[in-house]
Residue frames as qw, qx, qy, qz and C-alpha x, y, z in Angstrom:
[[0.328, -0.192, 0.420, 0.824, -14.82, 50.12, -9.95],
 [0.483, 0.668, 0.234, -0.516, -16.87, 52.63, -11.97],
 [0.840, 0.325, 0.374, 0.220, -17.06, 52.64, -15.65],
 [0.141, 0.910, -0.379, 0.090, -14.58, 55.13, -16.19],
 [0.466, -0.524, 0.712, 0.013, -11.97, 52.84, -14.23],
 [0.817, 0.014, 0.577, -0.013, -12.94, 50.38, -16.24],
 [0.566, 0.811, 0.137, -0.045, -13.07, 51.97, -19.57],
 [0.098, 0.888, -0.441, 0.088, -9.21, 53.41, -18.69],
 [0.722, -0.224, 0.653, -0.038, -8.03, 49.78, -17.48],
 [0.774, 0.471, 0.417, 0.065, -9.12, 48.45, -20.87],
 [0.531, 0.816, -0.156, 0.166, -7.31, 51.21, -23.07],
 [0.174, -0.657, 0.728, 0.088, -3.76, 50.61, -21.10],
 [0.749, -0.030, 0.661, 0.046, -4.30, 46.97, -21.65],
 [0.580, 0.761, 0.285, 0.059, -5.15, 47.54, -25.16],
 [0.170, 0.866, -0.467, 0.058, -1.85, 49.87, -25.22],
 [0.618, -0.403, 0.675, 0.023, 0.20, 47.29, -23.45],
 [0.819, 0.174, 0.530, 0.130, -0.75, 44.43, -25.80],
 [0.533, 0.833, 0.108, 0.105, -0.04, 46.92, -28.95],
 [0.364, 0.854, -0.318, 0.194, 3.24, 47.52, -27.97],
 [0.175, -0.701, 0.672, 0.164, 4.32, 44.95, -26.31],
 [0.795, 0.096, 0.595, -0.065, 2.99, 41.81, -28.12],
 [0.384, -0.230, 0.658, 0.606, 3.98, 40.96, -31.51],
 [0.497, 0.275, -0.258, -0.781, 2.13, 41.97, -34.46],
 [0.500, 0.162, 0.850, -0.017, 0.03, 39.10, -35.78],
 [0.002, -0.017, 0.442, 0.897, -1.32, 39.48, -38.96],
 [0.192, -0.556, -0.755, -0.290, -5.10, 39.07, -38.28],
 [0.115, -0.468, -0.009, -0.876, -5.08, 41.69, -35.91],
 [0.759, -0.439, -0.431, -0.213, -6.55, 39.11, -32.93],
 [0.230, -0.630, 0.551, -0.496, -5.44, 39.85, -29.35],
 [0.309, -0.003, -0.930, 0.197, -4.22, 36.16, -27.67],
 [0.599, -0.506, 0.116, -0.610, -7.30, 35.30, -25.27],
 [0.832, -0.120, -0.536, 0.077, -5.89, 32.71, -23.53],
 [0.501, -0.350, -0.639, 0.467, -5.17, 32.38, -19.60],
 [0.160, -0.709, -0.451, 0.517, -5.60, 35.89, -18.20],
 [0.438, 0.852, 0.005, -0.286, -6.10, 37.88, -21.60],
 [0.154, 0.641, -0.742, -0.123, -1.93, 37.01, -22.98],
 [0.929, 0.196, -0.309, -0.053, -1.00, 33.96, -24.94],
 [0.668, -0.627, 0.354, 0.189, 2.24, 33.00, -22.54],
 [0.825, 0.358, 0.337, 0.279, 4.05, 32.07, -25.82],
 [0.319, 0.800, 0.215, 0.459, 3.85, 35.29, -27.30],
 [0.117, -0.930, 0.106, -0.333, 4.94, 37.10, -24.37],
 [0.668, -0.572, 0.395, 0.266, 7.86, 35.03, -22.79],
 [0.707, 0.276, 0.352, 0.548, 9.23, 34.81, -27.00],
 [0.216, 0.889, 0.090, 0.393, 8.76, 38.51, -26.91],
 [0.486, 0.089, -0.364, 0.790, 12.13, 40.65, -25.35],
 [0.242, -0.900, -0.357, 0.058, 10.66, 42.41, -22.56],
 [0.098, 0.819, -0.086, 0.559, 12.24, 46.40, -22.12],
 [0.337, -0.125, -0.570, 0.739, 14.95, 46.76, -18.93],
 [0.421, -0.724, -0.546, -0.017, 13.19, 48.34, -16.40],
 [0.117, 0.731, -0.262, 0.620, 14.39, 51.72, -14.57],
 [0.623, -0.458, -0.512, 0.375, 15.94, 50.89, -10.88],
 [0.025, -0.717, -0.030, -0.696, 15.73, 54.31, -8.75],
 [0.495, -0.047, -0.539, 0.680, 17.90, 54.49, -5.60],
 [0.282, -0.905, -0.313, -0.062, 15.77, 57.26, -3.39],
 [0.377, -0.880, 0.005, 0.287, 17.67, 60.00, -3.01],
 [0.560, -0.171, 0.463, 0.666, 20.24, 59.36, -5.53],
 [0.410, 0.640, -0.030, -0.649, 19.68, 61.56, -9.05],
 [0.402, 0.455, -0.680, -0.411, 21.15, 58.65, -11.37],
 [0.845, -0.067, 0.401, -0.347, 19.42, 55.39, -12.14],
 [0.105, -0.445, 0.825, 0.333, 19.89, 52.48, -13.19],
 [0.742, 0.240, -0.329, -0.533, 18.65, 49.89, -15.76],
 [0.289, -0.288, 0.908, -0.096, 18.23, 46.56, -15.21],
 [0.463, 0.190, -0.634, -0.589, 16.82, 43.49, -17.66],
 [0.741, -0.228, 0.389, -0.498, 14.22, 41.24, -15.55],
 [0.926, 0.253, 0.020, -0.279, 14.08, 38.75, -18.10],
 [0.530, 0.459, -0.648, 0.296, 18.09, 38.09, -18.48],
 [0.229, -0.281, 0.784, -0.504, 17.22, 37.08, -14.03],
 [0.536, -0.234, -0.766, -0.266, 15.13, 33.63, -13.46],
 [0.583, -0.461, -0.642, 0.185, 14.34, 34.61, -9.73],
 [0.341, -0.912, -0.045, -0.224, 13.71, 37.46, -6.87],
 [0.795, -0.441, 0.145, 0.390, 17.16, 35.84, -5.42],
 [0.633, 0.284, 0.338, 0.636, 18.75, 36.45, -8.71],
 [0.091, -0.856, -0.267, -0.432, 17.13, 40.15, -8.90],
 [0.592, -0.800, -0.029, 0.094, 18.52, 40.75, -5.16],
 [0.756, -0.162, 0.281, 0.569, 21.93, 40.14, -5.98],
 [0.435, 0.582, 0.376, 0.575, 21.84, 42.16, -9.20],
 [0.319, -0.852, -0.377, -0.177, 20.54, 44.96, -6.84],
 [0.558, -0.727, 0.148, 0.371, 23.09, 44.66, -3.93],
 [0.571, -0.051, 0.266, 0.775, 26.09, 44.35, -6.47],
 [0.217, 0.703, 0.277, 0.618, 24.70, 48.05, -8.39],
 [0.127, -0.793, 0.091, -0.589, 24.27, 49.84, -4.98],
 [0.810, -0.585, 0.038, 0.013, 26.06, 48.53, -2.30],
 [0.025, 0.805, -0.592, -0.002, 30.08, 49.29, -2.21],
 [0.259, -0.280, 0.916, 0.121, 31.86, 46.05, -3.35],
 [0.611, 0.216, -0.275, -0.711, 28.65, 44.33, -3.83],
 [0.377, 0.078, -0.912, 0.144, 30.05, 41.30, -2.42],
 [0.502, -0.332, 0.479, -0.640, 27.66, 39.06, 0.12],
 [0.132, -0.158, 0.958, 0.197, 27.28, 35.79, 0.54],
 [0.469, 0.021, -0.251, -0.847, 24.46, 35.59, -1.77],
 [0.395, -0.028, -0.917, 0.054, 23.52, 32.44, -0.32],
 [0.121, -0.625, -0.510, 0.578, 21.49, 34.89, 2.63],
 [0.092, 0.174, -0.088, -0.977, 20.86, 37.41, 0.47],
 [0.212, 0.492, 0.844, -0.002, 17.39, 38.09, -0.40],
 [0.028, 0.742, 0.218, 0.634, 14.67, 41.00, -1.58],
 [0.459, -0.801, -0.380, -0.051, 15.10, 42.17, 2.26],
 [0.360, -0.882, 0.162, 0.256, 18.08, 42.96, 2.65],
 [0.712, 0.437, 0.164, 0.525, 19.69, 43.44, -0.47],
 [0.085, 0.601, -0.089, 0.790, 20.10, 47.33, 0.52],
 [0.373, -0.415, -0.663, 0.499, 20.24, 47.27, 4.30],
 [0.008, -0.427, -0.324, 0.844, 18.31, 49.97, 5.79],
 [0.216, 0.317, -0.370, -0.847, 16.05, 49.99, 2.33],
 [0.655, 0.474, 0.495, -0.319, 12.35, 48.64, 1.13],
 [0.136, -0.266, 0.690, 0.659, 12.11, 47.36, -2.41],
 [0.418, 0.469, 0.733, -0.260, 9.20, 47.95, -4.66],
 [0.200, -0.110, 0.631, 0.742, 8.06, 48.56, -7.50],
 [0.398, 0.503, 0.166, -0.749, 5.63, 50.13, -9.93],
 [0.446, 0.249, 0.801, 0.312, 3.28, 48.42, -12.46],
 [0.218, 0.361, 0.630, 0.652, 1.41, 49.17, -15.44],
 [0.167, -0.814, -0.473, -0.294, -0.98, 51.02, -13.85],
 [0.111, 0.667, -0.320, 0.663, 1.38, 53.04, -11.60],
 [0.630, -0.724, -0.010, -0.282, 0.44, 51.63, -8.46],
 [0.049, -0.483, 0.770, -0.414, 3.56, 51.02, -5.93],
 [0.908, -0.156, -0.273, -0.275, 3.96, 47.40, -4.91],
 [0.505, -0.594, 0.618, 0.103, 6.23, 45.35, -2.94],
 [0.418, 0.508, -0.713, -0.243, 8.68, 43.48, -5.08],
 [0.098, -0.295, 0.888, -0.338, 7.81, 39.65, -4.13],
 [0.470, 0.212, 0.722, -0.461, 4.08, 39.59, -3.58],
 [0.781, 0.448, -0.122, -0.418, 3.54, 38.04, -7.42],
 [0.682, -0.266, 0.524, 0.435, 5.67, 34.82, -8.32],
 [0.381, -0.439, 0.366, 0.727, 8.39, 35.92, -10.80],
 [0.298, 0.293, 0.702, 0.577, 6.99, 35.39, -13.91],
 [0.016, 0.886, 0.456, 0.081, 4.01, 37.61, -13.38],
 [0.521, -0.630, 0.023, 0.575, 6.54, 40.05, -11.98],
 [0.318, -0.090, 0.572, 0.751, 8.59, 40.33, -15.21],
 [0.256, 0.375, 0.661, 0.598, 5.55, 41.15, -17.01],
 [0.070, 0.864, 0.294, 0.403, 4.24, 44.13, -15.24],
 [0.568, -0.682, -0.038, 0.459, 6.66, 45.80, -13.49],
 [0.336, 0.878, 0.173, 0.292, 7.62, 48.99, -15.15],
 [0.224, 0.581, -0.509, 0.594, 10.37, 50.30, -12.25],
 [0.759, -0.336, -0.441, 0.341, 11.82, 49.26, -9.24],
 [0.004, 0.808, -0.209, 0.551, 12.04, 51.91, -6.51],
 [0.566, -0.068, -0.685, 0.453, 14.35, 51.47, -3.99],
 [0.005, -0.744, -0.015, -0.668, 13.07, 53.00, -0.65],
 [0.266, 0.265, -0.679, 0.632, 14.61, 53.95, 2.53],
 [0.601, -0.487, -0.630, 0.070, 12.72, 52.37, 5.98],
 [0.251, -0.772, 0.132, -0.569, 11.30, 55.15, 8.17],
 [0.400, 0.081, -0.786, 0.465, 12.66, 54.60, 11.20],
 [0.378, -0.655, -0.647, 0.098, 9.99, 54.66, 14.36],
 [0.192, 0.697, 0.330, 0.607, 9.37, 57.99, 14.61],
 [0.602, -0.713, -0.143, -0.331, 7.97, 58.62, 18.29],
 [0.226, 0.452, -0.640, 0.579, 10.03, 59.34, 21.13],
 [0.569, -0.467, -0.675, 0.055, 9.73, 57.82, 23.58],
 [0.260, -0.689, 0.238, -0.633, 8.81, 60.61, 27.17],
 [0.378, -0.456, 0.630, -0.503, 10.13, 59.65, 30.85],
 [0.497, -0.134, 0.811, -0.278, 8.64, 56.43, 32.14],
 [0.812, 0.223, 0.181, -0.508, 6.55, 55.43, 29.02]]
């Protein structure tokens, strides 16, 4: 990472913490475990997140922090874009909450992630939108004998 990357890392963080962490009155950013005080930032109400159906033109909003789990999330999911919304949520999961759809999601820094591959808590705190997105199907035909 050059020092530009680095320099532009630092000022989102620095934006992040300024809007969401609580004022303090000394003006001292938490430096405990991986720059955030965990206190400060599970007592603080994190902002619903935008969910964004590919192909649809209306999203939807959805509060991480009111779900304790990726199960819990899935569900929430299938019942917003799936007719009925019933399933036995007992099999349901982040795979096939939206048959025939990929679920992932964009963090602080914009990059596109799969939903899953942080455990929850970290999740909740940078995940910025959840895009839902539809599984290419195998492209290549297949010719005569192959």
């Amino acid at each position: 990472m050059n020092s530009f990357d680095s320099q532009r890392q630092e000022s989102m963080k620095r934006m992040w913490q300024e809007r969401m962490l609580p004022k303090n009155p000394n003006n001292l950013l938490p430096t405990s475990g991986c720059g955030f005080d965990d206190d400060l930032v599970s007592s603080h109400v994190v902002p619903p997140v935008t969910v964004v159906l590919e192909g649809r033109s209306i999203c939807q909003r959805i509060s991480l922090h009111k779900h304790s789990s990726y199960h819990s999330l899935a569900k929430a999911i299938h019942q917003m874009f799936v007719d009925g919304g019933e399933a036995d949520s007992d099999e349901l999961d982040l795979s096939n909450a939206i048959p025939g759809y990929l679920i992932a999601y964009e963090d602080m820094e914009n990059d596109l992630l799969l939903v899953g591959d942080l455990n929850w808590e970290d999740f909740v705190r940078v995940a910025r939108r959840i895009r839902i997105l539809p599984v290419k199907a195998n492209s290549r035909k297949r010719r005569g004998g192959d």
